[in-house]
C-alpha positions in Angstrom: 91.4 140.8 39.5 90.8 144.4 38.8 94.3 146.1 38.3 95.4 149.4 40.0 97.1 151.6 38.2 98.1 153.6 41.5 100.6 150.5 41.9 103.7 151.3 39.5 106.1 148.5 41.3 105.1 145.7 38.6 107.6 143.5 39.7 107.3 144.1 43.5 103.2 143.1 42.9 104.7 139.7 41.0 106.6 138.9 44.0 104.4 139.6 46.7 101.5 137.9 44.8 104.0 135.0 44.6 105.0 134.9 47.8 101.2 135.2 49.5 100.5 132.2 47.4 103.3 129.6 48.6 102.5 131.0 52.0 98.9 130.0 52.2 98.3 127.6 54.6 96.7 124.9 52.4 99.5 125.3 49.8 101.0 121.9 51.1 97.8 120.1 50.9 95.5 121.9 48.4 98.2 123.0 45.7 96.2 123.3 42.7 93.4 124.5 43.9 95.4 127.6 45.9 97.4 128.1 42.6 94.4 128.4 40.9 91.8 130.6 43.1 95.2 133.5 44.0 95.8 133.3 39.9 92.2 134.8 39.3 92.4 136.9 42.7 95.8 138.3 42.7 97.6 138.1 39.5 97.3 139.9 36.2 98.8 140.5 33.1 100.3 144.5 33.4 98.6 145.9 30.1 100.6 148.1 27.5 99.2 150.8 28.5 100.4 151.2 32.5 104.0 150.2 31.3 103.4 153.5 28.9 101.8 155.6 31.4 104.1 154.6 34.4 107.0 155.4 31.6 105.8 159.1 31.5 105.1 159.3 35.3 108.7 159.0 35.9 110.4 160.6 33.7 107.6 163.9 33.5 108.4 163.9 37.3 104.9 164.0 37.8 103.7 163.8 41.5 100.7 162.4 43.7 98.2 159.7 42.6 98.8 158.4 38.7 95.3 157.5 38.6 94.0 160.9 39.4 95.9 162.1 36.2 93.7 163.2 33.0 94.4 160.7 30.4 95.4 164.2 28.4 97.8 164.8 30.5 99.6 161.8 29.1 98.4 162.3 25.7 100.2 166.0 25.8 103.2 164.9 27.3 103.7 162.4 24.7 102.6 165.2 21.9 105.6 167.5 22.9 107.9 164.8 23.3 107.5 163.5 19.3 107.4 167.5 18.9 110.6 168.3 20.6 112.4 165.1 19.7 111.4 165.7 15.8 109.3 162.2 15.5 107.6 160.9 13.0 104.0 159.1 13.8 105.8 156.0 11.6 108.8 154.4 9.7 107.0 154.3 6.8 106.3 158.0 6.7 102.2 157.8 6.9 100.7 161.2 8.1 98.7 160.0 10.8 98.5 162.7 13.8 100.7 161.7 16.6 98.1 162.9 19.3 95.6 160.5 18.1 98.1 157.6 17.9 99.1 158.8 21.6 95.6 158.4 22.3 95.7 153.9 21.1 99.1 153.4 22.7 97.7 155.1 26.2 94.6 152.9 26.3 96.1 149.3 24.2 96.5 146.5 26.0 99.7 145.6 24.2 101.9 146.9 21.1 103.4 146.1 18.3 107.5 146.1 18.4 107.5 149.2 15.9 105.8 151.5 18.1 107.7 150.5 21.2 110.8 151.6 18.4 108.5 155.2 17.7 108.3 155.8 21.7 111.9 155.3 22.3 112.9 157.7 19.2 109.5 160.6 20.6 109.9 159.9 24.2 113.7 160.1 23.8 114.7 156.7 25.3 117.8 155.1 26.3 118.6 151.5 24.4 118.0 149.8 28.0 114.2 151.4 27.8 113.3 150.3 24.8 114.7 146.9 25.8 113.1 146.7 29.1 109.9 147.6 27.4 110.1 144.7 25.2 111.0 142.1 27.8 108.4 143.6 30.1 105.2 145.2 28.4 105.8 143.1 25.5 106.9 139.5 27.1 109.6 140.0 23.7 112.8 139.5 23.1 115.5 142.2 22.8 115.9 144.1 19.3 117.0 141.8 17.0 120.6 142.1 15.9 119.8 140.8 12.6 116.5 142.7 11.4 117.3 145.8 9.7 114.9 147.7 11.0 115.6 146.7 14.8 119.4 146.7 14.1 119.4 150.4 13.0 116.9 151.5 15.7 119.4 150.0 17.7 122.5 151.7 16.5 120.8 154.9 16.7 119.5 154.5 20.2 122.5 153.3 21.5 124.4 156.9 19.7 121.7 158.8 21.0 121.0 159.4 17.5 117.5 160.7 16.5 114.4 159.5 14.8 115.5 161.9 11.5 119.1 159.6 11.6 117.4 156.1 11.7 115.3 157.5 8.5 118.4 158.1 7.0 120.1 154.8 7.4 116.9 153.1 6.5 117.5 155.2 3.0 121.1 154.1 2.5 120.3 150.4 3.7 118.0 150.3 0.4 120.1 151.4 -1.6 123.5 149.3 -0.4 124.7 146.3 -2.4 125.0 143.5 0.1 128.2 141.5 1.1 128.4 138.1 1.4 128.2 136.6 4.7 126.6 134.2 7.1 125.8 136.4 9.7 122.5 134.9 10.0 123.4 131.7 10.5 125.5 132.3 14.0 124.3 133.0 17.6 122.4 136.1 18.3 124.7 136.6 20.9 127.8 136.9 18.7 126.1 139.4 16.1 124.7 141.7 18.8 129.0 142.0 20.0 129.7 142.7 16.2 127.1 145.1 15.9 128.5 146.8 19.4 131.5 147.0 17.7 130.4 149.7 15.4 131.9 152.5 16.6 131.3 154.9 13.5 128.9 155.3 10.8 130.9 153.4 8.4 131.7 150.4 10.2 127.8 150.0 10.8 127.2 150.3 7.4 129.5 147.8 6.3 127.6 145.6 9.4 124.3 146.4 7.3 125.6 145.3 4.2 126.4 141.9 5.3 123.1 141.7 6.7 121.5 142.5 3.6 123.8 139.9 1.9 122.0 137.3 4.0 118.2 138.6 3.4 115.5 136.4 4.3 111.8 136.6 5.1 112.0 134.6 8.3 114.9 135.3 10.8 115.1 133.2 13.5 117.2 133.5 16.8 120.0 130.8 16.4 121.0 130.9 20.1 117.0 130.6 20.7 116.6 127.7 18.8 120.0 126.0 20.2 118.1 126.1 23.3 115.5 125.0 22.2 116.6 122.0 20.3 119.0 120.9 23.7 115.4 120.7 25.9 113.1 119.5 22.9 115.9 116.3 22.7 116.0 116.4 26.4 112.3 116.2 26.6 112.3 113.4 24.1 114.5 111.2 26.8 112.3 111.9 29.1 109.3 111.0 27.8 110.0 107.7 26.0 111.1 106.7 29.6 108.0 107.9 30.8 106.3 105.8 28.9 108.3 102.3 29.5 107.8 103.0 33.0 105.1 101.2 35.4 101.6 102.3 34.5 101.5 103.0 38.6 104.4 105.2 38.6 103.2 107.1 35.2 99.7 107.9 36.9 101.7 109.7 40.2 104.7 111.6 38.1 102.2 113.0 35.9 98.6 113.1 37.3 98.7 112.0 41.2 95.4 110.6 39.9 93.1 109.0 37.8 92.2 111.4 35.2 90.4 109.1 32.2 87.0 111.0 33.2 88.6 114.2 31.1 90.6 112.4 28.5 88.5 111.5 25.0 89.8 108.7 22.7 92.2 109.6 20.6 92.1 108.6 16.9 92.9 104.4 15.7 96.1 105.1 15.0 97.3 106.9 18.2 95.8 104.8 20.5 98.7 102.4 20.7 100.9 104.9 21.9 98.1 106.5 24.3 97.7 103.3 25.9 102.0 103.7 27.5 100.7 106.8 28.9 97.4 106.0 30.6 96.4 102.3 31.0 98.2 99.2 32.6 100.0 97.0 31.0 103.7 95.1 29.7 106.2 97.2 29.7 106.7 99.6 26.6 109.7 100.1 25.1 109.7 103.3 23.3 112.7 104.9 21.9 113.5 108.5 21.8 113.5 109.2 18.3 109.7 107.6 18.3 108.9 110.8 20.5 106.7 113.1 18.3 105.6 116.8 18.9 102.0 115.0 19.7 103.7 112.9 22.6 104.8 116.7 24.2 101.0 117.8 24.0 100.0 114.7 25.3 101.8 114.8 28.5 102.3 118.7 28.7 98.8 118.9 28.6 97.8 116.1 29.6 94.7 117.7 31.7 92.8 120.0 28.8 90.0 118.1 27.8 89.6 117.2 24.2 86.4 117.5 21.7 84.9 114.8 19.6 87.7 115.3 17.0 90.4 114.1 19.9 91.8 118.1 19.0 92.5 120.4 22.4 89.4 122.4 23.3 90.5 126.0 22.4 92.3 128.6 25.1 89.5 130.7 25.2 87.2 128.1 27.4 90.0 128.1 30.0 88.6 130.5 33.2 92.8 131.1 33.1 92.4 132.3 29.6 92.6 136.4 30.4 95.3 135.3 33.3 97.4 133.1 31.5 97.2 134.3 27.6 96.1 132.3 24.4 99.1 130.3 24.4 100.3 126.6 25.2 103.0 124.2 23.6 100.3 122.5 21.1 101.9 119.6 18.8 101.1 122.6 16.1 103.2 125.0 17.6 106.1 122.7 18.1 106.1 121.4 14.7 106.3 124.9 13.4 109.2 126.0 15.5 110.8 122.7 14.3 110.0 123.2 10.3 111.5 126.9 10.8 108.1 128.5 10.2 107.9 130.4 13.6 110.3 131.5 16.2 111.3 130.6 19.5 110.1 132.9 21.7 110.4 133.0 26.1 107.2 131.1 26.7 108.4 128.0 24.7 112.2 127.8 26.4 110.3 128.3 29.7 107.3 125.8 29.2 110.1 123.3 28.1 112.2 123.8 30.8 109.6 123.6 33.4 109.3 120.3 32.2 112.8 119.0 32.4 112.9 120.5 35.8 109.3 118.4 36.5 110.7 115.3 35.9 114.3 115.4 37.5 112.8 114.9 40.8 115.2 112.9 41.5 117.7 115.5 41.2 115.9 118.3 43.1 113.7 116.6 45.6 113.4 119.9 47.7 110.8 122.5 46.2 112.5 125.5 47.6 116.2 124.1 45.5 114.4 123.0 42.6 113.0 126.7 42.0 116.3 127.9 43.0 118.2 126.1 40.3 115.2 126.2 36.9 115.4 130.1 38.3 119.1 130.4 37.9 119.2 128.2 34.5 116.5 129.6 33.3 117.9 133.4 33.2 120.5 132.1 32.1 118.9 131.0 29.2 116.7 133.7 28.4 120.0 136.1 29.2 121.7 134.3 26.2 119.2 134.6 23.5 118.3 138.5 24.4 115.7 138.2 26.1 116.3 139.4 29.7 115.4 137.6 32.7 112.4 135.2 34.6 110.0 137.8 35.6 107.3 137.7 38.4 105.0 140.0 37.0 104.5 138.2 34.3 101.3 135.7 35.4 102.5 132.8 33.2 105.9 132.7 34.6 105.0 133.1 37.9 102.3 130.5 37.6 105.4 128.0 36.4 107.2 128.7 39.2 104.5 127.9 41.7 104.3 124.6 40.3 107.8 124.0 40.9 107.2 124.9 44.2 104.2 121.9 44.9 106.0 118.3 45.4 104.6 117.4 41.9 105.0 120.1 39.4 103.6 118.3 36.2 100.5 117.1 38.3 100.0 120.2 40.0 100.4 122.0 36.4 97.7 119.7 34.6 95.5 120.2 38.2 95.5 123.7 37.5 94.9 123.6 33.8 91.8 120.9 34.4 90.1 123.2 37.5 90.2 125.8 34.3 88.4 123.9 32.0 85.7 123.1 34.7 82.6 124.3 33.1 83.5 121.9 29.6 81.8 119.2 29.6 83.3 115.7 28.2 81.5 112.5 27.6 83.1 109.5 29.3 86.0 107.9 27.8 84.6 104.5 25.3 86.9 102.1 25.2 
């Protein structure tokens, strides 16, 4: 899809791109493959650089076509923004020149959370921009409430304070001696209404001094991994009865086919296990805690063919790749979130959900309901752990709730994920 940048209504695009695909004709009989061909035809990740651009539109009051704008335009704009608004180029007080930075951030395709942090202090930001920014161009959560960074970028923005203030407290936070505390250890939720509580200069640097009590190299969203523990055991239910159910009824709830032609053997000692999820026989009888990161991947994605090594052929052979992003819940990328090594972020909760919703059926046997509700619990999810709401023009999120939409989400999801990996080529299954 090429993107037009004379189209500033992100989230107007996401909808109606949405709404022409459930609309299709074929949708009812040809799910996957509709999902599929509009998802290279009408969707697209919104780069960076547009969220950046349409930013300045709006509040330069600039008129007529955006695209006919010189780039300088923007560049200048931003320039005398920094100028006027007394910004440094960084937080760590390098001497790069802001126009040539400008120059990156108008063409990148995304951004690092710092210099989303440097716009809102040079473009002179409201807290609700920068936030929006991170949801939005960044797919991120909120500022986090217990980084010190974020937290006193977020004091300051929400005081109006300037870049030259932040620097300050940055100062005085090295030089603090920290309380103890456990901060860290409770929902985000709860430390973003301390922090709000701050209503002078003092009380916020008390705040920071507990924080600093609690350093650590790794923070991690407790209300986002609270979330993500309830579906990850929820999951777990779900699929150890997934697997002691009828071979029949295992091929329709997850494939609504045969799919052995793009599944390789997996190695000796998982083939035991592989054998509940794709061939007949007795009836299993799998507990939950048996459930392993490595049963998620193999029913999750359950579609994307494998090499000789039984290991998922990399992202980057999917035709979705530039649609979709670089990302899928891998038995890797579970076990990490699970050790504590990596953090929780919207695409995990949502993928996770998504499958919850897939396999209470049951529950929500009408398409149009069953979006209805994952839509509703779903923002109320992401609203809880900071980081905003389900958004349309996001391709990945919107591609989840097509599949919700088809009579057999999981199917329709590994469908779509194996019309993808079309042009890999996998030997026949060797039993």
């Amino acid at each position: 899809m090429n993107y037009n940048i004379d189209e500033f209504e992100f989230t107007v695009r996401g909808r109606q791109a949405f709404e022409k695909t459930i609309s299709d004709p074929d949708f009812g009989q040809r799910e996957a493959q509709v999902i599929y061909q509009r998802l290279q035809s009408d969707f697209a990740p919104v780069p960076f650089c547009d969220y950046l651009k349409r930013y300045i539109y709006r509040k330069a009051g600039l008129q007529g076509d955006p695209s006919s704008i010189s780039p300088e335009i923007y560049v200048d704009i931003v320039v005398d923004s920094f100028k006027e608004h007394e910004t440094g180029a960084s937080f760590d007080r390098k001497t790069t020149k802001v126009r040539a930075l400008a120059k990156n951030w108008l063409t990148q395709q995304s951004a690092r959370r710092e210099v989303v942090f440097l716009l809102g202090f040079g473009l002179g930001m409201s807290l609700e921009d920068v936030e929006e920014f991170l949801e939005k161009a960044l797919r991120e959560p909120y500022m986090n409430v217990k980084d010190p960074l974020e937290v006193i970028c977020r004091y300051c923005f929400k005081k109006g304070y300037s870049f030259g203030k932040a620097m300050q407290l940055l100062d005085i936070y090295r030089t603090l001696s920290p309380s103890k505390s456990e901060m860290l250890d409770e929902p985000t939720s709860k430390v973003r209404i301390r922090a709000d509580l701050c209503s002078t200069d003092q009380m916020f640097l008390s705040h920071l001094a507990c924080i600093k009590g609690e350093e650590r190299a790794f923070r991690q969203s407790v209300s986002a991994r609270e979330q993500f523990d309830r579906l990850y055991e929820a999951g777990r239910e779900m699929i150890a009865e997934f697997y002691n159910r009828p071979e029949q009824w295992r091929r329709h709830m997850l494939y609504g086919k045969d799919l052995l032609g793009n599944l390789l053997v997996l190695p000796e000692e998982e083939r035991t296990r592989n054998l509940a999820l794709r061939f007949p026989g007795d009836k299993s009888d799998f507990k939950k805690e048996q459930i392993k990161e490595s049963d998620f991947e193999r029913v999750i994605l359950s579609a994307i063919p494998r090499n000789a090594h039984g290991n998922l052929y990399p992202c980057k052979d999917s035709t979705l790749s530039s649609v979709l992003g670089l990302r899928r819940l891998s038995a890797q990328r579970l076990g990490a979130i699970r050790r504590g090594e990596e953090a929780v972020d919207r695409f995990d909760l949502l993928t996770l959900l998504f499958f919850v919703y897939s396999q209470s059926l049951y529950d929500f046997p009408d398409p149009a309901g069953r979006r209805s509700s994952f839509e509703k619990e779903a923002n109320g999810i992401l609203s809880a752990c900071g980081m905003g709401q389900l958004y349309y023009a996001n391709p990945y999120e919107a591609f989840l709730m097509l599949c919700l939409s088809s009579e057999l989400p999981l199917c329709t999801y590994a469908d779509v994920w194996e019309l993808s990996y079309g042009a890999v080529i996998t030997p026949e299954v060797d039993l």
